[in-house]
C-alpha positions in Angstrom: 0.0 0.0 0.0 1.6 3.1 -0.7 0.0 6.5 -0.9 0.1 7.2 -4.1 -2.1 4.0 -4.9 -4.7 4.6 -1.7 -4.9 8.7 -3.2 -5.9 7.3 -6.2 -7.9 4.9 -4.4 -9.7 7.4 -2.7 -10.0 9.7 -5.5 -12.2 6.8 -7.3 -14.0 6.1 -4.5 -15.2 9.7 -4.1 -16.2 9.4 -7.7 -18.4 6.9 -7.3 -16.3 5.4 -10.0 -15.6 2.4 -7.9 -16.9 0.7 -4.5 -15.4 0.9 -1.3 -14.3 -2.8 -2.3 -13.3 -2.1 -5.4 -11.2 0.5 -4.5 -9.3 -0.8 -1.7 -8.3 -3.6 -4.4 -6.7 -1.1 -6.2 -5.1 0.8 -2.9 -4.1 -2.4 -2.2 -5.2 -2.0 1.5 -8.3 -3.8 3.2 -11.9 -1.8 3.0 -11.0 -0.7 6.8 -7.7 1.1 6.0 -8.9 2.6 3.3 -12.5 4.2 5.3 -9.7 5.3 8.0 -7.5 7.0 5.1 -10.6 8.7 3.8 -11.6 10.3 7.4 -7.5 11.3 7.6 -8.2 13.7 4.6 -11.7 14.5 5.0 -12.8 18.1 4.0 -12.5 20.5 7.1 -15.6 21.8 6.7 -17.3 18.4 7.9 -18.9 17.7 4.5 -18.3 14.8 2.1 -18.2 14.9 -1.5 -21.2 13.5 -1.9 -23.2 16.6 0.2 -22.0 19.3 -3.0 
């Protein structure tokens, strides 16, 4: 797992281009390291993505 794969990971997942699942295949990282990743660099302003 490095984090140039889980940003790109992430970046998908966000997108709704790819599951959780999906995406932590790709991160290589399980589904739980990749949903603590994703709170690590969560917007400050306490909403997600999917709120805009």
């Amino acid at each position: 797992m490095t984090s140039k794969s889980v940003s790109t990971a992430l970046t998908l997942y966000r997108a709704r281009t790819l599951t959780l699942e999906q995406a932590a295949t790709v991160g290589g990282c399980s589904t739980a390291q990749l949903e603590e990743s994703a709170r690590a660099f969560a917007p400050a302003s306490g909403q997600s993505p999917a709120d805009d």
